[in-house]
Structure formats: structure tokens, C-alpha cells
MISEDO-538766 format. One record per residue (C-alpha): residue number from 1; z, y, x. Coordinates in steps of 0.2 Angstrom, whole numbers. Example, Ala and Ser with C-alpha at 12.3 -4.5 7.8 and 13.67 -1.06 7.14 Angstrom:
<sites>
<site i="1" c3="39" c2="-22" c1="62"/>
<site i="2" c3="36" c2="-5" c1="68"/>
</sites>
This chain:
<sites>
<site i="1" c3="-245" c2="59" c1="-74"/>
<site i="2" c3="-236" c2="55" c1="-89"/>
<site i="3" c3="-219" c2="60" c1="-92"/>
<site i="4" c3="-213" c2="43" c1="-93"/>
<site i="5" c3="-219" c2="40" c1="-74"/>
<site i="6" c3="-212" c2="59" c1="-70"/>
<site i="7" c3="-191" c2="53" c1="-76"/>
<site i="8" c3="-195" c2="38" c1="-67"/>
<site i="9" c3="-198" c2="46" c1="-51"/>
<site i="10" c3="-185" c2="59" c1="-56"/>
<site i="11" c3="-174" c2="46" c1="-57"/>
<site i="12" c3="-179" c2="36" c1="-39"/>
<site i="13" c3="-178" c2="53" c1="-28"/>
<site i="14" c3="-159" c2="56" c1="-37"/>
<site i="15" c3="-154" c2="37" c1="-33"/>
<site i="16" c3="-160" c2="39" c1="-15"/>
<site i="17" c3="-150" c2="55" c1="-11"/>
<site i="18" c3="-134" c2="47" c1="-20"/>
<site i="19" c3="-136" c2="32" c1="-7"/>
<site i="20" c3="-139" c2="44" c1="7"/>
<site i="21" c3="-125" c2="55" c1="2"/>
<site i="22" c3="-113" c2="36" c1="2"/>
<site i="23" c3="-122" c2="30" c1="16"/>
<site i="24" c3="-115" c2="47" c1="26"/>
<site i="25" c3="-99" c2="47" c1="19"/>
<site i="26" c3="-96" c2="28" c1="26"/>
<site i="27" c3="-99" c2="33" c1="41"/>
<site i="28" c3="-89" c2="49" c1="42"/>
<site i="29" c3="-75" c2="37" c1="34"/>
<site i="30" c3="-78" c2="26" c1="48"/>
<site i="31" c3="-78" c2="38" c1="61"/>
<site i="32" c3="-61" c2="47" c1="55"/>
<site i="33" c3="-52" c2="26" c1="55"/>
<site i="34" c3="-59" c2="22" c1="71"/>
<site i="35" c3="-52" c2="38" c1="78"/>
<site i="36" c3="-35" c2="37" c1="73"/>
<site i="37" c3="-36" c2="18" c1="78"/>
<site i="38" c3="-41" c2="22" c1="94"/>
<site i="39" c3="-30" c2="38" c1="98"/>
<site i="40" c3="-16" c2="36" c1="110"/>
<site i="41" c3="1" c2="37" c1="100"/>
<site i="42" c3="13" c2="29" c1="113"/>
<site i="43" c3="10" c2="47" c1="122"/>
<site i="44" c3="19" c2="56" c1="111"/>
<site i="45" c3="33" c2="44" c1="115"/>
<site i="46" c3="40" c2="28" c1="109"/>
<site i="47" c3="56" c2="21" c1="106"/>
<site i="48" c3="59" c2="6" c1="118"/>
<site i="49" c3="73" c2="-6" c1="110"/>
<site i="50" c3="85" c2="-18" c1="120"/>
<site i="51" c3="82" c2="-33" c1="127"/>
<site i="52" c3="64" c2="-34" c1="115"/>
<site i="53" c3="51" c2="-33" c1="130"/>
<site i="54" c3="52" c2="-49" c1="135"/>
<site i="55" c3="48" c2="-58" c1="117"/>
<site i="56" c3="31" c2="-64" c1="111"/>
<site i="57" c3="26" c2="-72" c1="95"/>
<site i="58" c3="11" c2="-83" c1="95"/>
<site i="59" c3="2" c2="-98" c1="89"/>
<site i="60" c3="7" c2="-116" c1="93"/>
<site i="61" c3="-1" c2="-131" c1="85"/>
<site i="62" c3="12" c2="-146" c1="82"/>
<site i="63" c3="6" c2="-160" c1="91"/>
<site i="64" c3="19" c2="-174" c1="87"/>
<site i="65" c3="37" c2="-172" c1="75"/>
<site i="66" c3="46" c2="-183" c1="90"/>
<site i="67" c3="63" c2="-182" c1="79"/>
<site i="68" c3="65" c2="-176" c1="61"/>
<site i="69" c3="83" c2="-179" c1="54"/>
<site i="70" c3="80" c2="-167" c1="38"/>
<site i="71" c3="86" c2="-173" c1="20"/>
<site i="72" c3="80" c2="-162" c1="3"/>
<site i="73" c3="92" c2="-145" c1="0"/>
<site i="74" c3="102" c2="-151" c1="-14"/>
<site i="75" c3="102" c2="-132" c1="-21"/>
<site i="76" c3="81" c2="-131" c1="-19"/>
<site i="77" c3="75" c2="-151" c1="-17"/>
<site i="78" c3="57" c2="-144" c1="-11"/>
<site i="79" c3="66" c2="-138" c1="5"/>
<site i="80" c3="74" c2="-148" c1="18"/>
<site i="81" c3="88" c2="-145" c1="29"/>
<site i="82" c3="92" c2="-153" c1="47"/>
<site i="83" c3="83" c2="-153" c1="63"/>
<site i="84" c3="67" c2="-157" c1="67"/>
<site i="85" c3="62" c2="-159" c1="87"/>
<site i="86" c3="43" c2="-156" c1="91"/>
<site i="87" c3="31" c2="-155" c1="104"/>
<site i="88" c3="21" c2="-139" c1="103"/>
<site i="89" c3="3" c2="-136" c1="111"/>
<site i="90" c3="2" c2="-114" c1="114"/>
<site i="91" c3="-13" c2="-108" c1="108"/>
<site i="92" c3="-10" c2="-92" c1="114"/>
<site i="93" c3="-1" c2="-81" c1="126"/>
<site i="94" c3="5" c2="-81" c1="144"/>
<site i="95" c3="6" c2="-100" c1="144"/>
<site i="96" c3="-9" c2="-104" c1="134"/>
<site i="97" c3="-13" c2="-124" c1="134"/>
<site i="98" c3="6" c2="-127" c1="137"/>
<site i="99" c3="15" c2="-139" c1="128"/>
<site i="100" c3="34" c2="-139" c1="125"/>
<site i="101" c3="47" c2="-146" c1="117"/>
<site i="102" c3="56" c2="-136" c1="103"/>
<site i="103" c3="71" c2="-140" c1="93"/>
<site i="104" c3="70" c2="-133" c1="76"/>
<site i="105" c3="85" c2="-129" c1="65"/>
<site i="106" c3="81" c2="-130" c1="47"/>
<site i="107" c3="95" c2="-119" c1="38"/>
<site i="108" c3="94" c2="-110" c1="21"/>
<site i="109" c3="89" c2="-95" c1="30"/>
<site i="110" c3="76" c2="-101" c1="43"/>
<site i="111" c3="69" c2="-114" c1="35"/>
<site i="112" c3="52" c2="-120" c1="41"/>
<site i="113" c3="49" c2="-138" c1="40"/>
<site i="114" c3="31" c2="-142" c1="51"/>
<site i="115" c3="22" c2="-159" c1="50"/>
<site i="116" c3="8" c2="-164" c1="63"/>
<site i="117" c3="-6" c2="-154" c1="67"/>
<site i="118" c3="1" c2="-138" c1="57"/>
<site i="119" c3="2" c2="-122" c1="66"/>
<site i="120" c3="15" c2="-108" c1="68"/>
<site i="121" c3="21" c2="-94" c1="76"/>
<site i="122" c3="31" c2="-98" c1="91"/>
<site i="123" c3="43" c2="-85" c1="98"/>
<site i="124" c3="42" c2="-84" c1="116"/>
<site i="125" c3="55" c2="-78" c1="126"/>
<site i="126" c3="50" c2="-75" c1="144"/>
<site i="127" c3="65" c2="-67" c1="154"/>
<site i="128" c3="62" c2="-62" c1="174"/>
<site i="129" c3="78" c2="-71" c1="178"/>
<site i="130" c3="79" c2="-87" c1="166"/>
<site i="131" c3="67" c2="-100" c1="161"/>
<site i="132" c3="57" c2="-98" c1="147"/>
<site i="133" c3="64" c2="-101" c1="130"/>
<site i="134" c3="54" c2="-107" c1="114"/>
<site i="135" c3="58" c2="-107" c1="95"/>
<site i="136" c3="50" c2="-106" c1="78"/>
<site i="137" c3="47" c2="-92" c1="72"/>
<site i="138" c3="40" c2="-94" c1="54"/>
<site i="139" c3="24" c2="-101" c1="46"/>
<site i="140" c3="7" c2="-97" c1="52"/>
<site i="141" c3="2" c2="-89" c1="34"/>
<site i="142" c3="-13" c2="-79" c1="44"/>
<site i="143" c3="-26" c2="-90" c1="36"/>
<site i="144" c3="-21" c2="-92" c1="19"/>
<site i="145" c3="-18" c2="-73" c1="16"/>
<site i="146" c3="-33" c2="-71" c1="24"/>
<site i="147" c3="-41" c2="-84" c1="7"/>
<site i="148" c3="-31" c2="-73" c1="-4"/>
<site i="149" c3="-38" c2="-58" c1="2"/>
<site i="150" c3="-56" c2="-65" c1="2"/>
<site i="151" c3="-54" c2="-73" c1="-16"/>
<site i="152" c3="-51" c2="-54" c1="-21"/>
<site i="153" c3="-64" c2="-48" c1="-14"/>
<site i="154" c3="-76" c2="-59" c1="-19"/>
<site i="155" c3="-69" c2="-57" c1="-39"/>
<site i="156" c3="-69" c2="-36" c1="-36"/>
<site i="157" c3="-86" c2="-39" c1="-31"/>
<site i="158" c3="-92" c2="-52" c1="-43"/>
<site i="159" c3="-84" c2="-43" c1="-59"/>
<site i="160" c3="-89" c2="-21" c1="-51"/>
<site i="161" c3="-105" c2="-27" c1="-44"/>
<site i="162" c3="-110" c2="-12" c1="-30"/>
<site i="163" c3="-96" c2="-1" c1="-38"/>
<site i="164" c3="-85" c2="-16" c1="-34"/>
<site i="165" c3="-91" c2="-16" c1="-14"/>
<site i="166" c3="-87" c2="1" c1="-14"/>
<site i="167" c3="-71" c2="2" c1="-21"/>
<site i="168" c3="-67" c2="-12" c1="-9"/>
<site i="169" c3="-73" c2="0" c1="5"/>
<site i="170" c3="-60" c2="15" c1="-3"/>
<site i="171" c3="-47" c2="3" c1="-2"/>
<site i="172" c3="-49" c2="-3" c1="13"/>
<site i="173" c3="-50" c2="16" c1="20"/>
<site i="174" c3="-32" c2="19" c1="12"/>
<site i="175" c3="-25" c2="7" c1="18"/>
<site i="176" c3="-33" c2="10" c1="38"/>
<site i="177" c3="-27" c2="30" c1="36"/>
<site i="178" c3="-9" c2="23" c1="31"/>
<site i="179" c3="-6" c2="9" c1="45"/>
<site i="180" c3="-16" c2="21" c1="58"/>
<site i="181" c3="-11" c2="39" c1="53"/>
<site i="182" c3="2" c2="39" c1="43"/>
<site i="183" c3="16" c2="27" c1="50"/>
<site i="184" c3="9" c2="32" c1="66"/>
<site i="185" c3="9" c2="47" c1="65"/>
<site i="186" c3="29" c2="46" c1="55"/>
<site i="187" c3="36" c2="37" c1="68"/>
<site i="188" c3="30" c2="44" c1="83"/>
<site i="189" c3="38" c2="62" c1="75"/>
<site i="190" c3="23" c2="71" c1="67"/>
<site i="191" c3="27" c2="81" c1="54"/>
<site i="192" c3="29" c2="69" c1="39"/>
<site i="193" c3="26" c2="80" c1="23"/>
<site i="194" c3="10" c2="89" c1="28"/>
<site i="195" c3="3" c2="74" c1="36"/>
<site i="196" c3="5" c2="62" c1="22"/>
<site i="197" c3="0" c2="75" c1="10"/>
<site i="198" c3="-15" c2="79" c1="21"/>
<site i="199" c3="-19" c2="60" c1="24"/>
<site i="200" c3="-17" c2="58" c1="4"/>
<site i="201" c3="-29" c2="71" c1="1"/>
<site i="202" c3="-42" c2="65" c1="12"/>
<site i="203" c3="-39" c2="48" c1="6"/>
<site i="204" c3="-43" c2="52" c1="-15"/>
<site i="205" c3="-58" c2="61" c1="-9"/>
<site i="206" c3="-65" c2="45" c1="-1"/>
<site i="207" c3="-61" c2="35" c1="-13"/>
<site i="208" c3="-68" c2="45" c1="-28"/>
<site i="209" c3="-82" c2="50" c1="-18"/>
<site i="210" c3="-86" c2="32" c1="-15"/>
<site i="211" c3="-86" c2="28" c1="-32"/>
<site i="212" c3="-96" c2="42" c1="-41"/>
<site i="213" c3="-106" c2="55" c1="-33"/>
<site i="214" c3="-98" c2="74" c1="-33"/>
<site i="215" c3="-101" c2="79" c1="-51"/>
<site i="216" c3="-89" c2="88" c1="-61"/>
<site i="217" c3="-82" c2="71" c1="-67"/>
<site i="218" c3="-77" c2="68" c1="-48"/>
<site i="219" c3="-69" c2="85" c1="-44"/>
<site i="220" c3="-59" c2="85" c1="-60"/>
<site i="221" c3="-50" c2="67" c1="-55"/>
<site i="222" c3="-48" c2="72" c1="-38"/>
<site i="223" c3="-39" c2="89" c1="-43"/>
<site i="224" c3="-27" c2="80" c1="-56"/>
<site i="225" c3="-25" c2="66" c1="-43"/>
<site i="226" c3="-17" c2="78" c1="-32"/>
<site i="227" c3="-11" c2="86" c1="-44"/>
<site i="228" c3="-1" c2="73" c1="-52"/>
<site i="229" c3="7" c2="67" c1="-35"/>
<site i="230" c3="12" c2="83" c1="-31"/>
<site i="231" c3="22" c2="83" c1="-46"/>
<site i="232" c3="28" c2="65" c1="-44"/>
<site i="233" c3="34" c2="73" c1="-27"/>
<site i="234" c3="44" c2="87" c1="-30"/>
<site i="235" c3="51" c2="79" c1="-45"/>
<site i="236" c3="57" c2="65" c1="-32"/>
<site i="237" c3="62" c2="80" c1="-23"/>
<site i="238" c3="72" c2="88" c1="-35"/>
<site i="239" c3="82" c2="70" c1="-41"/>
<site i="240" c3="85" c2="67" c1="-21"/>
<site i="241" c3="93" c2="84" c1="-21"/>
<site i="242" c3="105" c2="81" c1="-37"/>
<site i="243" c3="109" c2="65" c1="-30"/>
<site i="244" c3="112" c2="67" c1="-12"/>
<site i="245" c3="99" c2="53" c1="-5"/>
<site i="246" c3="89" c2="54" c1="10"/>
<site i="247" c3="80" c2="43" c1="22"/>
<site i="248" c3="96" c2="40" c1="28"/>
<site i="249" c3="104" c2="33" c1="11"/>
<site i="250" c3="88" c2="17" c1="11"/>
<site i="251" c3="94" c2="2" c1="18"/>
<site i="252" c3="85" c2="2" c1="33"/>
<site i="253" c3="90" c2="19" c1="36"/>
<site i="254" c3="105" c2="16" c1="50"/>
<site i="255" c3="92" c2="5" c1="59"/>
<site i="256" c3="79" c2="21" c1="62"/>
<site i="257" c3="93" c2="30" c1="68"/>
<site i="258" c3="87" c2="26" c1="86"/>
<site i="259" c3="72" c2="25" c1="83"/>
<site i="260" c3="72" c2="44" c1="76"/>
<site i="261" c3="85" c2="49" c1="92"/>
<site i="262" c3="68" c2="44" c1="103"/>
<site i="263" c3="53" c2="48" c1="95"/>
<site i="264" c3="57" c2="63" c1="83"/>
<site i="265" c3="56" c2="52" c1="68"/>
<site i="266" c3="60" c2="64" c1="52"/>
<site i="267" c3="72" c2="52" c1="42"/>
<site i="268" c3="77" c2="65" c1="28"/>
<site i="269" c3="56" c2="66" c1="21"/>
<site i="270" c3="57" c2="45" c1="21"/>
<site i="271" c3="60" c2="42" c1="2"/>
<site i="272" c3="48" c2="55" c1="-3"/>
<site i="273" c3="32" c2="49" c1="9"/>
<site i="274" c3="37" c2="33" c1="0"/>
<site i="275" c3="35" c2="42" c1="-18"/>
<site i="276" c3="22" c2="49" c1="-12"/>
<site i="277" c3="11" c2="34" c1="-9"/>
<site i="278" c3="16" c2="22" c1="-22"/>
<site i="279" c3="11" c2="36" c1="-37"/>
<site i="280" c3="-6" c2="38" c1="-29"/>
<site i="281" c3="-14" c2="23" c1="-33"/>
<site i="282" c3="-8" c2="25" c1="-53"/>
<site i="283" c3="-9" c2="42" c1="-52"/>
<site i="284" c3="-28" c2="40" c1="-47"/>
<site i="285" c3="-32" c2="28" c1="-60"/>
<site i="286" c3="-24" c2="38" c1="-76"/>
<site i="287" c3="-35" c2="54" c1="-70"/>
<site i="288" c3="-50" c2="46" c1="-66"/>
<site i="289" c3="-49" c2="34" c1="-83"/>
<site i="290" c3="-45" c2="50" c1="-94"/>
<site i="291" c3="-60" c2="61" c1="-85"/>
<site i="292" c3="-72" c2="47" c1="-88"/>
<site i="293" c3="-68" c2="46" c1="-103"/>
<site i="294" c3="-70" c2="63" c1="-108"/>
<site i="295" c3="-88" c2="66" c1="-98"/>
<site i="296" c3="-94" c2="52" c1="-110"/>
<site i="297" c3="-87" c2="61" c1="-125"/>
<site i="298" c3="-96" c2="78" c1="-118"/>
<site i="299" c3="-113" c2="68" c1="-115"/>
<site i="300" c3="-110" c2="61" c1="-134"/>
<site i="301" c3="-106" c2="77" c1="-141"/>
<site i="302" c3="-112" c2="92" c1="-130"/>
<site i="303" c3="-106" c2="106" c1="-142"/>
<site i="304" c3="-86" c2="101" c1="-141"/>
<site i="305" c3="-76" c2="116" c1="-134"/>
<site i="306" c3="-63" c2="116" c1="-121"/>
<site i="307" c3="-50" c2="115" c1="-135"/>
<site i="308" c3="-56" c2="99" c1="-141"/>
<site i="309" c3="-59" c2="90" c1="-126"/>
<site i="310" c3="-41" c2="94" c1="-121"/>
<site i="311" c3="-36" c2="87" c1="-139"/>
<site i="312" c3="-47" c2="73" c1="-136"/>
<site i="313" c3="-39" c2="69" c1="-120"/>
<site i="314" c3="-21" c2="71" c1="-126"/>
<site i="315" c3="-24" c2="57" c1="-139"/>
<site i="316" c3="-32" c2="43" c1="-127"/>
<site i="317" c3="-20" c2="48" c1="-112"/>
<site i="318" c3="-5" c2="44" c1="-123"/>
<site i="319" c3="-11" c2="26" c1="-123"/>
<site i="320" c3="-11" c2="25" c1="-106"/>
<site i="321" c3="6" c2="35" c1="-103"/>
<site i="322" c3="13" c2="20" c1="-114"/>
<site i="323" c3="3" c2="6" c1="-103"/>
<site i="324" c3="6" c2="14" c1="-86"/>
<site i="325" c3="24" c2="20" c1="-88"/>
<site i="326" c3="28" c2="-1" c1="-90"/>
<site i="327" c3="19" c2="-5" c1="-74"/>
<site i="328" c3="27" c2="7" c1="-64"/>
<site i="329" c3="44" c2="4" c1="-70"/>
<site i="330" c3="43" c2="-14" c1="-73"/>
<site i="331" c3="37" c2="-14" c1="-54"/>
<site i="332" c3="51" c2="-7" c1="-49"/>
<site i="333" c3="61" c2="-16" c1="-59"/>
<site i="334" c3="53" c2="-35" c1="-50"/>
<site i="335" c3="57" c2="-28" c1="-34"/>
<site i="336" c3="76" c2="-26" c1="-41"/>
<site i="337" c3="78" c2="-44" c1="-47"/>
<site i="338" c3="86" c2="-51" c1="-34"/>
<site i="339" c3="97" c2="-37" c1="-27"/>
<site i="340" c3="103" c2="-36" c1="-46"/>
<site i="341" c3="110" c2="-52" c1="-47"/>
<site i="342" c3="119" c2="-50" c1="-27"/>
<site i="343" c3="128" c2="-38" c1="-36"/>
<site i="344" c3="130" c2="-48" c1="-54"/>
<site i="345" c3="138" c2="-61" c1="-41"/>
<site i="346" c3="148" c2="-48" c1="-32"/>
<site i="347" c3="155" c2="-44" c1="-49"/>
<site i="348" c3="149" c2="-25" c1="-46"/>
<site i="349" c3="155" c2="-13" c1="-60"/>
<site i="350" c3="143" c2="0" c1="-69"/>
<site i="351" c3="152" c2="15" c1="-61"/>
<site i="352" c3="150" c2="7" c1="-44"/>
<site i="353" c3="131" c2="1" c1="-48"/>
<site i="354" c3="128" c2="18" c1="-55"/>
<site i="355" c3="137" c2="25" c1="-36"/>
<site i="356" c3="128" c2="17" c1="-26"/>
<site i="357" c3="112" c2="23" c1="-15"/>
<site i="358" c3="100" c2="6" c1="-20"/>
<site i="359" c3="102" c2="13" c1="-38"/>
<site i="360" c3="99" c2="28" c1="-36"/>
<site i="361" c3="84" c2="28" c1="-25"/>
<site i="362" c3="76" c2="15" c1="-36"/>
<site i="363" c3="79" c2="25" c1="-53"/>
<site i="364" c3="75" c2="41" c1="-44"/>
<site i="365" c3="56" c2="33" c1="-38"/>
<site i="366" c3="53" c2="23" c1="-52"/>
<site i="367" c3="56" c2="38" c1="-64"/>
<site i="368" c3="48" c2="52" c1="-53"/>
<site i="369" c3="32" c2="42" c1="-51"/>
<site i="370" c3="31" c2="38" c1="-69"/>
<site i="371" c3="32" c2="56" c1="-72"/>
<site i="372" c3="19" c2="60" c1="-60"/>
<site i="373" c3="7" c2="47" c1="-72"/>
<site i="374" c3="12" c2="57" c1="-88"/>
<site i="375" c3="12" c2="72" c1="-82"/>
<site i="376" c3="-7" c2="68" c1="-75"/>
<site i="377" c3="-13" c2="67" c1="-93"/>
<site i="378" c3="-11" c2="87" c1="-100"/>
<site i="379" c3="-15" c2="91" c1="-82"/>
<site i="380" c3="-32" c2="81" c1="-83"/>
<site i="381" c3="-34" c2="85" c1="-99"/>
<site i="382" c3="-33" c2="103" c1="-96"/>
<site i="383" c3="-45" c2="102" c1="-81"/>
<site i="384" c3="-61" c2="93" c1="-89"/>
<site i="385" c3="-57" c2="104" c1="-104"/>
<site i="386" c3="-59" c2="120" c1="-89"/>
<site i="387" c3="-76" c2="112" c1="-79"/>
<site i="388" c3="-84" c2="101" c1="-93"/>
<site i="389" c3="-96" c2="114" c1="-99"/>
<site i="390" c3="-103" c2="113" c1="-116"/>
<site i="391" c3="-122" c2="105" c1="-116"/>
<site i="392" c3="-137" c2="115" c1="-119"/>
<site i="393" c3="-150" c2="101" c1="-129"/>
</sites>
């Protein structure tokens, strides 16, 4: 056997445990999603609003416009404004198959303008004591965020190739753990921080396990990941503190006031589970960016010392503190636009801008996630430069 034929089967036997190792790892992923899917929350208790019981929201398909007195919104002519009365066959619910008669009010608020054959999302009053009630709700946008979806997928998978499939699959993980643990478990009065943390944790090991197979490369991301959050945390931690802000200083923070009265429901750990989260996804890219980059340069040049490689990673991690501190904060900055110029048309003052809770929370995220991306490059640095070990050719 020559050793050509040796590497080769070297090589096969290494490829097949890798796929066995994701192959398990999927399915332990899988198992831990469908468990918290399938777990009982409402027994921990839930809050039971007034007067919500009897509302449904389903699908109707607009059989004929019998009326439509609308004219273009002279502020925004690709709206209308008017009334519109249709007939409406349900497509789902407790009348399924009915068809009723709906007037809809177009208004600069609620304005969804239906032509034949379209569908929406009907709400469905059904009181015991009255006759049922029917009104639009909104846009049936199921299908086409389900295209947008789709169209990603298909380009993360064209472009990554089987890296891109398993990404997708990380992703797709995070986001089951946070709608089915985490807010779950929030809102029903878990202990927020350690769950979220815990959730996190498990959520970067996936991910990074789905992506390369565990190697000192791997370990060294994860660590900073966790790492940099951690300190995108308690920096959030320590602004929130010096500012006064809590869950109860968000704007929807009056309406979980109830909701917290009946389940448990820890407002005061809201903004910083929110920190938490929305640093991860950056967070994880800077660490495992910079720790790629510096195995390469280890496999390159196997006689660099820790020293170096932390050098090494301190000049190409401050091209990426400059890239990434813009995404984070212009991000936060997108989500201000509109708010900011309420408050331009209020005629707001600076001191009462800089007073206010909006202002605060947003500059007290925006900047304590940032921190937590350029904090994650001496960290990273430091811990490639600690388990890279110097090659032996």
C-alpha cells in the first residue's frame, strides 16, 4: 500500500466520524427543540387577559368587493382611504366554509385595501351571549415571508454549500431554544438570567459544533463567544444601574405589569436578556472570524509563539472592531428613525431627549453590545494565543 492510498484512507475514516459526530449532534439538537416544544408551560401558570378568550384570528379569501368607496391618501397615494364592504369565505376556524359580510374601514392606521380572491386574517369575535362579529385584521403575509425565508435559504445554501445547510440548521436551533425556552420560560416566571445564559450557552455550542468539528479552533470561539457576551452583559448591567432603567422603563413595560402580577414574570432582568441576545449573533461572528483566521496562520507558520499570534490577532481584529461597531450601532440607530423624528415633530429639547428612558436604553444597548464585539478581540486573541500550540513539522 502506498502512502498516497494510506492519507486517502486516512482521510475517508476522519470524514466519516466528523459526519457521525454532526449526524448525533442533529439529533441531540432535535431531541432538546422538540422537548421544550412539547413541555407543558401553561402549568406553571398563565396570565389570562380580559375579554381576549373569545377572539380568533384566521384566514378568509375575499370572494366579491360588493362596495369599495376608497380614493388614493393624498399624504401616501399608493394607499387608499374609505370603506370597502366584502364578502368573505372562512377558511379556517369554528365556522370554516362560512361566508360573511365584512365592512372594512381603511384609515391611516388600519389600512388594508383587499381586492378579489386575496386572502387575509379575519378576526373572529365569538361572544356566548352576542352574535358573531367579523373584521379585518391585516394582510395574509404568511406566504410571502415564507418566499423570503426560502430565497435565503436557498442563497445560504447555494453560496456555503454543506457548511451552508448546516449553518442554516444552527440557526434554525437558536431561534427554536429562544421562541420555546427562553420566552417561555421568561414569561411564565423561570429565572431569566440563568436561563438565558444557560440557553445561550447551549445555543453557541450547537452552532459552532455544527459548523466545524470540536478542535481547538472550535473551543477557542465558543469560550470568547461566551466570553464577549458576558461582558456585553454586565456592561449593559452596569449603564442600567447608573441610569436607573429596568424592564420597567421599556415602552411595553406598563403592559407586562399584569402579565408579571400572574405568572412571575421578572421585569427588572428584561433589558438585559435583550442585550444578551442581540450581541450573541455579532459576538459569535468576531470570535470565530478572528480564531479562524489565526489557526490558518498556525498551520502557515507552525513555529509562531503565543505572543505573536495574540499580535497577529490584535491587528486583524481591529478591522473588524471598525466594521462591526458600525453595524451594531447603525442597527440601532435604523430602529430609532422613526421615533427620532416623533420627537423632532414634538419639538423635544436635548435635555429632555437625553432624560428620557427611549434614549437611554437605546444608547445604553447599542454601546454595551458594541463593547461586547470589541472586547471579544484581545479576549480571542488571548485564547488562541493560550490553546494554539506551536507545530512540530
Amino acid at each position: 500500500m502506498t502512502m498516497q492510498n494510506l492519507l486517502q484512507q486516512c482521510r475517508k475514516k476522519s470524514h466519516s466520524k466528523v459526519l457521525r459526530f454532526w449526524v448525533v449532534l442533529a439529533a441531540v439538537a432535535l431531541l432538546l427543540v422538540l422537548a421544550c416544544r412539547g413541555y407543558d408551560w401553561d402549568a406553571l401558570g398563565r396570565y389570562k387577559g380580559d375579554n381576549i378568550s373569545s377572539l380568533h384570528y384566521v384566514r378568509g379569501r375575499v370572494v366579491e368587493v360588493l362596495r369599495d368607496d376608497t380614493k388614493p391618501d393624498q399624504l401616501d397615494p399608493a394607499r387608499s382611504m374609505g370603506t370597502q364592504e366584502l364578502r368573505i369565505l372562512l377558511l379556517e376556524g369554528a365556522n370554516k366554509g362560512t361566508e360573511v359580510t365584512i365592512a372594512n374601514y381603511l384609515t391611516r392606521t388600519q389600512n388594508v385595501r383587499l381586492r378579489q380572491g386575496e386572502t387575509a386574517i379575519i378576526c373572529e369575535d365569538l361572544p356566548d351571549s352576542a352574535d358573531a362579529y367579523y373584521t379585518v385584521y391585516n394582510y395574509d403575509r404568511a406566504p410571502v415571508l415564507v418566499l423570503i425565508l426560502a430565497v435565503f435559504a436557498a442563497a445560504v445554501m447555494a453560496i456555503g454549500g454543506w457548511k451552508g445547510v448546516r449553518t442554516l440548521l444552527g440557526l434554525g436551533f437558536t431561534g427554536a431554544m429562544i421562541a420555546w425556552l427562553i420566552l417561555p420560560g421568561i414569561y411564565h416566571g423561570l429565572p431569566s438570567l440563568p436561563l438565558t445564559v444557560a440557553a445561550l450557552a447551549v445555543c453557541t455550542l450547537v452552532s459552532l459544533l455544527l459548523l466545524n468539528p470540536p478542535s481547538p479552533k472550535t473551543w477557542a470561539a465558543m469560550l470568547s463567544t461566551l466570553a464577549g457576551v458576558a461582558l456585553a452583559g454586565g456592561v449593559f448591567y452596569l449603564f442600567s444601574t447608573l441610569l436607573h432603567l429596568s424592564g420597567m422603563n421599556d415602552t411595553n413595560g406598563e403592559g407586562l405589569v399584569l402579565v408579571a402580577g400572574q405568572t412571575g414574570l421578572e421585569l427588572h432582568w428584561l433589558l438585559l436578556v435583550a442585550v444578551l441576545i442581540s450581541s450573541l449573533g455579532a459576538v459569535m461572528d468576531v470570535a470565530l472570524s478572528l480564531a479562524s483566521s489565526l489557526h490558518e496562520l498556525r498551520e502557515a507558520d507552525g513555529k509562531m509563539s503565543g505572543l505573536q499570534l495574540f499580535a497577529a490577532g490584535m491587528r486583524i481584529g481591529r478591522d473588524m472592531i471598525g466594521t462591526m461597531s458600525n453595524t451594531l450601532i447603525l442597527a440601532f440607530a435604523g430602529e430609532a428613525v422613526t421615533t427620532l423624528l416623533l420627537l423632532m415633530a414634538y419639538g423635544w429639547h436635548s435635555s429632555q431627549l437625553f432624560a428620557s428612558d427611549y434614549a437611554a436604553i437605546q444608547v445604553a444597548q447599542g454601546v454595551a453590545s458594541t463593547l461586547g464585539v470589541v472586547l471579544g478581540v484581545p479576549i480571542t486573541s488571548g485564547i488562541c494565543a493560550a490553546l494554539y500550540r506551536p507545530l512540530k513539522r
